[in-house]
SERO-4910 file (N, C-alpha, C, O; in steps of 0.05 Angstrom, whole numbers):
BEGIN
 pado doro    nc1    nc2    nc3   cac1   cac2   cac3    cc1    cc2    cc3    oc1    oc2    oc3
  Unk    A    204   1320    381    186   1339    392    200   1355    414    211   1345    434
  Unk    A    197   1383    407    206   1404    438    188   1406    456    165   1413    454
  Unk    A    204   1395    481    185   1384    502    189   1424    527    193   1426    551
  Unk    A    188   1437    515    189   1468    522    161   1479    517    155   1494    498
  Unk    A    145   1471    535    118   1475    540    112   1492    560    121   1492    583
  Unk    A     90   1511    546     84   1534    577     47   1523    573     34   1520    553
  Unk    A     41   1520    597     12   1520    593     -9   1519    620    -15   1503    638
  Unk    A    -17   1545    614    -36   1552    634    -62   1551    634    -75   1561    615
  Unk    A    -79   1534    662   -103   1533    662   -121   1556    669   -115   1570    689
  Unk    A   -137   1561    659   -155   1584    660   -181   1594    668   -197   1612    662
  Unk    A   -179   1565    692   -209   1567    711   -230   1565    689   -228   1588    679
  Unk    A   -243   1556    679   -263   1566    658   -286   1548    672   -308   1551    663
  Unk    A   -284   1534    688   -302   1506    694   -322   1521    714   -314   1535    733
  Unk    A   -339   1518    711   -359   1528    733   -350   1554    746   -345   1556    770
  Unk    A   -349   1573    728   -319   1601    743   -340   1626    732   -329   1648    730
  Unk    A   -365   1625    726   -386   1642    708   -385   1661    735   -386   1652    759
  Unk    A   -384   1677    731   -391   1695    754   -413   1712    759   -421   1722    779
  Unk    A   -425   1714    723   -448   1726    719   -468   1718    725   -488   1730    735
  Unk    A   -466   1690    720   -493   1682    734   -493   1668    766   -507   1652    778
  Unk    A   -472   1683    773   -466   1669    804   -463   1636    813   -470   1622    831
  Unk    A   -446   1633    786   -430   1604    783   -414   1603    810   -408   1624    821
  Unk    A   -407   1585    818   -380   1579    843   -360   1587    838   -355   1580    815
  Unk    A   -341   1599    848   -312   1612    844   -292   1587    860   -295   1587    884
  Unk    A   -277   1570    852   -261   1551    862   -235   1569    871   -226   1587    856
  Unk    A   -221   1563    900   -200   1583    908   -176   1573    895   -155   1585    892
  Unk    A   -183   1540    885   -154   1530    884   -152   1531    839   -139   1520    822
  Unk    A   -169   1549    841   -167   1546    811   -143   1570    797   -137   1567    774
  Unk    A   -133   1587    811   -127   1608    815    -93   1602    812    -77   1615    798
  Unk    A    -86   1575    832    -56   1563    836    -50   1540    809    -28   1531    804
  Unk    A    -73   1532    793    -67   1513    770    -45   1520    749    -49   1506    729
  Unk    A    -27   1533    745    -16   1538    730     10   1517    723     24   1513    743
  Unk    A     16   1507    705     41   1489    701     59   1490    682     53   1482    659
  Unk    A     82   1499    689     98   1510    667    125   1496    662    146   1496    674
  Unk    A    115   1484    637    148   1461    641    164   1477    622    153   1489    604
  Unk    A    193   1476    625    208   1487    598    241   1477    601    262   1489    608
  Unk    A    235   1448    593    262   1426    585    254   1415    561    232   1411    553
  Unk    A    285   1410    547    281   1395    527    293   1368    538    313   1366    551
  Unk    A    276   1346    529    287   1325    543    299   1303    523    307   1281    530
  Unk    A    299   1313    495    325   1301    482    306   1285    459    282   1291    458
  Unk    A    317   1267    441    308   1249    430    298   1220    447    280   1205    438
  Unk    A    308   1215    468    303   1192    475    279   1199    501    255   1192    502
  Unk    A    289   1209    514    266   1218    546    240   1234    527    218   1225    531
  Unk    A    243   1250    512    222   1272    502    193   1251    487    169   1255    488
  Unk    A    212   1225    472    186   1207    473    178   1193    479    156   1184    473
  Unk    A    199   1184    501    187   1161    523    162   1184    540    139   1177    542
  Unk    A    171   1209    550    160   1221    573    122   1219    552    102   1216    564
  Unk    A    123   1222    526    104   1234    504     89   1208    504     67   1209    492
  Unk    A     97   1184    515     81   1152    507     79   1152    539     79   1128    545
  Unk    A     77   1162    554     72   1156    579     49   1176    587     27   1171    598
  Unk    A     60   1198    580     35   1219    588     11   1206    597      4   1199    620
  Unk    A     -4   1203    570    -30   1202    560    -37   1179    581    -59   1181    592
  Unk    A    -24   1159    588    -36   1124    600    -35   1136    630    -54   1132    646
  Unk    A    -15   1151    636    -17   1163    672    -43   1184    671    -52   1191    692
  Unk    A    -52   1192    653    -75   1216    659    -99   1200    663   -119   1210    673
  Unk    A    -96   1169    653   -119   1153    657   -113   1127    681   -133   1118    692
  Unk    A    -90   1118    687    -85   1118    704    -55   1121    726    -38   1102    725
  Unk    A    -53   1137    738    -28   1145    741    -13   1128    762     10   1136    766
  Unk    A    -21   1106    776      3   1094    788      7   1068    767     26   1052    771
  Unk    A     -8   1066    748      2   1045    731     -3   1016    741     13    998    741
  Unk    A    -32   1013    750    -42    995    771    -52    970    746    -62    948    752
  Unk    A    -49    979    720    -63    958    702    -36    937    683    -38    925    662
  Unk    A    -15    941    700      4    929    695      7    907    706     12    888    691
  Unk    A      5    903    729      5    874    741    -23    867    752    -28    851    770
  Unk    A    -43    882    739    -71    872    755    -72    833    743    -76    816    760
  Unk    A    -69    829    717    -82    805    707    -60    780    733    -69    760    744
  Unk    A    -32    790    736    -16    779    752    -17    770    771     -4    750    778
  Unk    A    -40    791    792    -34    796    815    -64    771    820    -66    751    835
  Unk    A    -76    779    807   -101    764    807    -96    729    801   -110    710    809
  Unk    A    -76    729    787    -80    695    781    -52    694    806    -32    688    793
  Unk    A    -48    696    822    -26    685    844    -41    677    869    -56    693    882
  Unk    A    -37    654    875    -56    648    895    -46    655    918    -22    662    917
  Unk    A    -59    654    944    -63    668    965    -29    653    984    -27    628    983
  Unk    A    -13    663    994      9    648   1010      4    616   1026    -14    613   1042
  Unk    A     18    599   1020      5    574   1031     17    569   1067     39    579   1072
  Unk    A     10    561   1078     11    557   1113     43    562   1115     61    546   1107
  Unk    A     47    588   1128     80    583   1131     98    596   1117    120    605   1123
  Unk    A     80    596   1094    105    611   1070    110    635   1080     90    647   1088
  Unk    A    141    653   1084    148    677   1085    140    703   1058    156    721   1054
  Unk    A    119    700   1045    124    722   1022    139    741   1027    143    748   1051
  Unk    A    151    754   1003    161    790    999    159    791    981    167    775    964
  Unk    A    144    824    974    139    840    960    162    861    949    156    884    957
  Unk    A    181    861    937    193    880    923    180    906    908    175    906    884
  Unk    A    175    925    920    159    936    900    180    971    895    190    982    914
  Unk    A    181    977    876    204    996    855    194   1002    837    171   1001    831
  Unk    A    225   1015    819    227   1032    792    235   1006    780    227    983    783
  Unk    A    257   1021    762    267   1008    734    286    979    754    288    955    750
  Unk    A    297   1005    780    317    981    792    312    952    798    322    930    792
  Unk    A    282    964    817    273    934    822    266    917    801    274    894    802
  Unk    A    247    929    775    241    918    760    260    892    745    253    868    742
  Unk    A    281    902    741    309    886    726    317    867    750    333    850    744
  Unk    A    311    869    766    319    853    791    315    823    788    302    819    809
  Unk    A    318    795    776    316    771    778    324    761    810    346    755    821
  Unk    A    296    763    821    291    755    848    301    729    849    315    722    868
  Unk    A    293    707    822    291    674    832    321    677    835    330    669    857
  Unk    A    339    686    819    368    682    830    384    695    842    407    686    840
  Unk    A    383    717    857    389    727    879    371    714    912    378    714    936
  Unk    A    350    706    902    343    684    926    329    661    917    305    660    914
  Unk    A    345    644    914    327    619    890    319    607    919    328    613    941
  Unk    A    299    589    911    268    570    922    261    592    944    248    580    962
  Unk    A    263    621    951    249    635    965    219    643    943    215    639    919
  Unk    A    201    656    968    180    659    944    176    689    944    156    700    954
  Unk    A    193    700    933    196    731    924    185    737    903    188    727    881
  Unk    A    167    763    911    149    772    880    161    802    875    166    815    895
  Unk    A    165    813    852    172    833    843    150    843    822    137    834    804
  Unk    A    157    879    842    132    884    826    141    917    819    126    936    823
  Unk    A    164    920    810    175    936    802    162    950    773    157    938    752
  Unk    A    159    979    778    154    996    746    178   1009    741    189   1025    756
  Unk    A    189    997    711    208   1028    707    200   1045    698    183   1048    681
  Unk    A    218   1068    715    208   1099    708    183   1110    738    175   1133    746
  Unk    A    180   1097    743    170   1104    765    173   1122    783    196   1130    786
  Unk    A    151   1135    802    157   1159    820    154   1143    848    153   1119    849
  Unk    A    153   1153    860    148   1146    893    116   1153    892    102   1140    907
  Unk    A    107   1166    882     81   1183    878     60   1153    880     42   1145    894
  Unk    A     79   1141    847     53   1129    840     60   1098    856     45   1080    859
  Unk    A     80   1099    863     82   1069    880     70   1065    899     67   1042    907
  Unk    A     59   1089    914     42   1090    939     15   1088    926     -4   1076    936
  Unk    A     13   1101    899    -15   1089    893    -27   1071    885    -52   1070    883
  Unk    A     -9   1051    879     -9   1021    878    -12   1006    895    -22    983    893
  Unk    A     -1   1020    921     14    999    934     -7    983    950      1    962    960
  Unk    A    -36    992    954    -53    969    955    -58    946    943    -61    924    954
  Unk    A    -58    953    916    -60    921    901    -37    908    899    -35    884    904
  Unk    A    -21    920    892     13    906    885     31    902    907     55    896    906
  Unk    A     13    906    933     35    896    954      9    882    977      0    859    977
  Unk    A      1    900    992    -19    885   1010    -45    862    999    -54    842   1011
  Unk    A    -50    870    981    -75    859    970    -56    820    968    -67    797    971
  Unk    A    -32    826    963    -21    794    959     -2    787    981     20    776    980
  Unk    A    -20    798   1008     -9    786   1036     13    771   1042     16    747   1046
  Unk    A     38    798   1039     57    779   1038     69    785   1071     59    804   1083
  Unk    A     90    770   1082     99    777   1112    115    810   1110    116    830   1124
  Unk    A    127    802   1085    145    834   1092    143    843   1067    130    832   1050
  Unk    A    158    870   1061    152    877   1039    179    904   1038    181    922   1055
  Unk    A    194    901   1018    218    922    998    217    939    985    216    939    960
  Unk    A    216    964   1003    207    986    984    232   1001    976    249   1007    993
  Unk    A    234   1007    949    259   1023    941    252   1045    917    243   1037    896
  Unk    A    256   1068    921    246   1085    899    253   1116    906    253   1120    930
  Unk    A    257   1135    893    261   1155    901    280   1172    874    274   1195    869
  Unk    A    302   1160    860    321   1169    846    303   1179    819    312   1199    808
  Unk    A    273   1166    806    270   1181    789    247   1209    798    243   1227    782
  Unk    A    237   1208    820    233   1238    832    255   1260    823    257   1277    806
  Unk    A    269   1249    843    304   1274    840    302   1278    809    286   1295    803
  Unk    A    311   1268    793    308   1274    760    290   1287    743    293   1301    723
  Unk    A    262   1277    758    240   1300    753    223   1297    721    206   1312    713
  Unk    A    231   1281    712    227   1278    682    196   1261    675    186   1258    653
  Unk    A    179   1249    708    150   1251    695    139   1267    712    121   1281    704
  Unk    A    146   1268    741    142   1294    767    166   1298    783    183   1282    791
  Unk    A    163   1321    787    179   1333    803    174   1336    829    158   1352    837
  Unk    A    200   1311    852    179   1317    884    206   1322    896    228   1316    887
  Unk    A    200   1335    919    232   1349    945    237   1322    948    227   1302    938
  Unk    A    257   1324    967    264   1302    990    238   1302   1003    219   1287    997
  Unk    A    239   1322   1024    209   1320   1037    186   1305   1029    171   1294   1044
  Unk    A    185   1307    995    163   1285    987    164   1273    988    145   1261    998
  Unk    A    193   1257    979    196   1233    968    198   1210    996    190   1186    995
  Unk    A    211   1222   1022    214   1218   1040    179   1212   1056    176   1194   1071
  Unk    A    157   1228   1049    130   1220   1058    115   1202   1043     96   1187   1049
  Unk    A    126   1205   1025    114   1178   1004    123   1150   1010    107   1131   1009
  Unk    A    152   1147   1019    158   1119   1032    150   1123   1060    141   1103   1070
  Unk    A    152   1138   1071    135   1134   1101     96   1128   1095     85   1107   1103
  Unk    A     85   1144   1083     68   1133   1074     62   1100   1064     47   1085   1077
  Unk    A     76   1092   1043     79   1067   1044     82   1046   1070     65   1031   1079
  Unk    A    105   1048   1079    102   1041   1103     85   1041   1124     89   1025   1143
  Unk    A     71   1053   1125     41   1065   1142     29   1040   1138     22   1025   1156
  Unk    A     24   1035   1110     -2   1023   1103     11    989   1108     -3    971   1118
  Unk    A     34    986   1102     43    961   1110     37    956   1137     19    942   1143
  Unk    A     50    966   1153     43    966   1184     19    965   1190     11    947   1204
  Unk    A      4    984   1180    -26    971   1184    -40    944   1174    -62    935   1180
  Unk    A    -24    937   1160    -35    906   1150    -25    887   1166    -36    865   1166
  Unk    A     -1    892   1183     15    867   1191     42    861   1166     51    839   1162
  Unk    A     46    875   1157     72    864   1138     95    878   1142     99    902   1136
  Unk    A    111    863   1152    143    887   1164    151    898   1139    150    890   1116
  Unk    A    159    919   1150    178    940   1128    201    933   1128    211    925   1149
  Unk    A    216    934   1098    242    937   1094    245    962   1084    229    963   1065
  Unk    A    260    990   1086    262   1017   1071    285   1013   1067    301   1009   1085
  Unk    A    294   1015   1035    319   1010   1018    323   1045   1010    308   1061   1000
  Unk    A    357   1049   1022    370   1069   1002    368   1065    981    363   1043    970
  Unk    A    374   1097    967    372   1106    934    400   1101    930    418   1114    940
  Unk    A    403   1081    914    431   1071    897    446   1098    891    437   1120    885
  Unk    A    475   1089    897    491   1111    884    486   1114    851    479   1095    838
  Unk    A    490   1137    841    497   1140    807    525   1147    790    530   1167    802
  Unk    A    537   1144    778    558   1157    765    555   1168    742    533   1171    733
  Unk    A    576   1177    728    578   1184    702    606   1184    685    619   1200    672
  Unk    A    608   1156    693    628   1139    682    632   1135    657    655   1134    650
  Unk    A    616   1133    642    614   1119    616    604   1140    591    607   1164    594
  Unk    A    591   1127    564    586   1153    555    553   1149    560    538   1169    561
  Unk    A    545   1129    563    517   1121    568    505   1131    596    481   1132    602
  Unk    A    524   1138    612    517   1152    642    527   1184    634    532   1199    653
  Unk    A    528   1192    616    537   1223    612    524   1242    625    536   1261    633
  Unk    A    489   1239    630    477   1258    640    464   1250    671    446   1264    680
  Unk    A    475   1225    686    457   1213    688    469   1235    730    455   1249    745
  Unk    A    495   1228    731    508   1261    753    489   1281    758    476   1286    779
  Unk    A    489   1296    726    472   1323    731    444   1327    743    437   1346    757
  Unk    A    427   1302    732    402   1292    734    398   1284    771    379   1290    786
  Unk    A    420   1270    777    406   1265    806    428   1267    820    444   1248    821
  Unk    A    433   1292    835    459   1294    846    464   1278    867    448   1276    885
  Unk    A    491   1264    866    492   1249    894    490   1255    916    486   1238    934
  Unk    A    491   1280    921    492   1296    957    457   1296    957    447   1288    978
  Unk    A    443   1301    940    416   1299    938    412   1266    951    407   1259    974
  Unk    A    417   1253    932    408   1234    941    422   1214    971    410   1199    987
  Unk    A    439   1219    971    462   1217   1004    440   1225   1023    426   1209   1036
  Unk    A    438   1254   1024    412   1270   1042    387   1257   1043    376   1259   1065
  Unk    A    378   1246   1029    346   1229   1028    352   1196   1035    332   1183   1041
  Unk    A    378   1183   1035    385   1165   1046    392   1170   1077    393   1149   1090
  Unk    A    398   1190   1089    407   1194   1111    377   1194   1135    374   1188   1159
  Unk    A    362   1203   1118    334   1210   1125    320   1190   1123    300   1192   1137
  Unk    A    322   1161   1105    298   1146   1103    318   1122   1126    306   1109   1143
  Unk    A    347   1122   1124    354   1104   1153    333   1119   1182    317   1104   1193
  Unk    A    335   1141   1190    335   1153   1210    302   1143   1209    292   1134   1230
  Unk    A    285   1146   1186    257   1132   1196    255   1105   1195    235   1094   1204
  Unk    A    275   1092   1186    274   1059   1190    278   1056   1220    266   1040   1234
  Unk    A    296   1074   1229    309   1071   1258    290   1077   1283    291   1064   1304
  Unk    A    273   1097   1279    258   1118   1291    233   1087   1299    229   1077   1321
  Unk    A    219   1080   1272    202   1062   1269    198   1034   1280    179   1024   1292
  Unk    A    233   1020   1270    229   1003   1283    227    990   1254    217    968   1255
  Unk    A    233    996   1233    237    987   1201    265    971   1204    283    974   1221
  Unk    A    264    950   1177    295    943   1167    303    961   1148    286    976   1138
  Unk    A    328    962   1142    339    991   1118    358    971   1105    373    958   1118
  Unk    A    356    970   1086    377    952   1066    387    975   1057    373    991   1044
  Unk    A    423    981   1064    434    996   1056    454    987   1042    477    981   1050
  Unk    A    441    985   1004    455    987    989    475   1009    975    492   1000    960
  Unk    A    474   1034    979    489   1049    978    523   1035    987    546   1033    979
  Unk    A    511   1032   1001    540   1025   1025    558   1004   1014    581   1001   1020
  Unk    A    544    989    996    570    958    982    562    967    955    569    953    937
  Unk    A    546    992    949    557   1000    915    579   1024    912    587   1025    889
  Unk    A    587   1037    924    594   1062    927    619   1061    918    627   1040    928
  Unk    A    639   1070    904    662   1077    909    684   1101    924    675   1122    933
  Unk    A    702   1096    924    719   1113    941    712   1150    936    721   1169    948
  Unk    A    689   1148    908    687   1180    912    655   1182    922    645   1204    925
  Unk    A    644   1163    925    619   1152    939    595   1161    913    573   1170    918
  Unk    A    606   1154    889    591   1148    864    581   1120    860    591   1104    876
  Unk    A    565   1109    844    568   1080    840    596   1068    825    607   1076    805
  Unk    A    602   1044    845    633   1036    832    623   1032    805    599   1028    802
  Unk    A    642   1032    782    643   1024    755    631    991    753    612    985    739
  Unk    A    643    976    765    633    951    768    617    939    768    616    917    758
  Unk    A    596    955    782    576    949    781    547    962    763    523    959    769
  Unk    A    556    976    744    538    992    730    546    995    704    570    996    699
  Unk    A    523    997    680    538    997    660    533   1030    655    552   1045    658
  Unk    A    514   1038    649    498   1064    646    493   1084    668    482   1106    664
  Unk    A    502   1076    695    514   1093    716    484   1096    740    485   1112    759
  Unk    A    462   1080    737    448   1079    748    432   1048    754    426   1039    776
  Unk    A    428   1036    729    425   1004    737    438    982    742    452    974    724
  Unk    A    438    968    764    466    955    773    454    926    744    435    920    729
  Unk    A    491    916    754    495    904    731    491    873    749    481    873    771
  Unk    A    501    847    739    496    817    760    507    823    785    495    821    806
  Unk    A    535    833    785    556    839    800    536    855    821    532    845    844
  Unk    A    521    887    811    517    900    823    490    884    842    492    884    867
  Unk    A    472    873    831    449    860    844    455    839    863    439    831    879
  Unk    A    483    827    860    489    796    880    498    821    897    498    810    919
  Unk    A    505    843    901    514    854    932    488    864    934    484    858    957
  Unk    A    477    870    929    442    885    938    429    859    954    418    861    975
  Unk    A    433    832    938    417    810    952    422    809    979    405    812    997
  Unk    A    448    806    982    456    796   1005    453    816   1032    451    807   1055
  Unk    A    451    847   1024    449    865   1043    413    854   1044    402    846   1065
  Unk    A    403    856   1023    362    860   1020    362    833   1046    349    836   1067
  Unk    A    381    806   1039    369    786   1050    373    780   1089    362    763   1103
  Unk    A    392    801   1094    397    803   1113    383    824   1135    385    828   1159
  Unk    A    365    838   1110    344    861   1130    330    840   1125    334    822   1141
  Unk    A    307    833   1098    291    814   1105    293    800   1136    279    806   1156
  Unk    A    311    784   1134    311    761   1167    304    785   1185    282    782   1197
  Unk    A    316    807   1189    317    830   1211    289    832   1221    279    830   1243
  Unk    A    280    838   1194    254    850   1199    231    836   1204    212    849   1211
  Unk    A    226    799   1203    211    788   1200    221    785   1227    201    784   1241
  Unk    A    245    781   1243    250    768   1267    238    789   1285    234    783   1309
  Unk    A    232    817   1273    225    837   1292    190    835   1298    176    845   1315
  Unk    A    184    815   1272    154    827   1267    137    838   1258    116    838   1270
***
């Protein structure tokens, strides 16, 4: 399917003028005009996703049955909440911190959009002490919405908001380097440029700092000398590989302590 779609809304909803129906001001700016082809593989993933985000769009019916049978933290226990994209998702918490009680609650494909709209049930609602937010790289790419830095950057401060208001320290995780190493990372450069994403890491330290947040800066032990993701750790130029996730632990586990020692 050609995902080269023009399609404009046309106020028709209560817009009668003849009979002195309501005129809506914001009906006027609805217009949405997509025109990418997004290939054989994205054009039907984006086409099986549509339809379930128009009914619910942070994707909150994915871990509801989960979230519900986990019982409440017992006297003492430190919980954390991981909550992400594809990255976190792939993330095997028990062995990057085995007998910790780390929950992952990662979506792949995910926006920053919809992780804040979750992030009541899938993070506070299961009272944990701190909580890992990482997300932002499939914004930049744009392939289910398209948000600036500026968004993507109020969407994890947002997040963070609501943590703080519960009592659960923040950790704010940089956006992983990417390459296009391989033939499976071919597009993956063009899609989210690194200076893009460098710039929105420079910006989400400076509100960890500002705040009073931990910042797990994984960027910094994936990067290589052209400050892409090293080869090593990636196969497809964006999801780290064992290699890539045992250096993520060890930076994640060293903000964790940071941030719980802060409060």
């Amino acid at each position: 399917m050609n995902w080269r779609v023009a399609i404009a809304t046309s106020a028709l909803l209560c817009m009668a003028a003849a009979d002195g129906g309501p005129r809506y001001r914001s009906s006027a700016a609805r217009r949405v005009v997509v025109e990418r082809d997004w290939g054989p593989v994205l054009g039907p993933y984006r086409q099986r996703l549509v339809p379930s985000m128009m009914k619910d769009f942070g994707e909150r019916y994915i871990y509801r049955a989960a979230n519900t049978a986990l019982p409440p933290p017992r006297p003492g226990e430190r919980r954390v909440v991981f909550i992400g994209d594809s990255i976190t998702d792939g993330w095997n918490l028990a062995a990057s911190f085995p007998g910790q009680p780390y929950i992952n609650r990662g979506i792949g494909g995910q926006v920053t959009a919809q992780m804040l709209v979750r992030f009541q049930q899938d993070v506070v609602a299961l009272h944990p002490k701190a909580v890992v937010i990482l997300g932002g790289v499939n914004d930049v790419q744009g392939l289910l919405q398209e948000e600036t830095p500026d968004g993507i950057v109020a969407n994890m401060e947002a997040m963070a908001d609501i943590a703080r208001a519960h009592g659960i320290a923040v950790v704010l995780a940089s956006i992983l380097p990417v390459n296009d190493y391989t033939p499976a990372a071919r597009d993956v450069v063009r899609e989210r440029q690194p200076a893009t994403l460098a710039a929105i890491n420079v910006r989400l330290r400076d509100l960890a700092r500002r705040r009073g947040y931990g910042f797990a800066d994984y960027a910094a032990v994936l990067r290589d000398e052209r400050g892409l993701m090293n080869a090593a750790y990636t196969r497809d130029g964006i999801h780290p590989t064992a290699a890539g996730y045992a250096r993520m632990g060890t930076v994640a586990a060293a903000s964790i302590g940071r941030a719980l020692r802060r409060g």
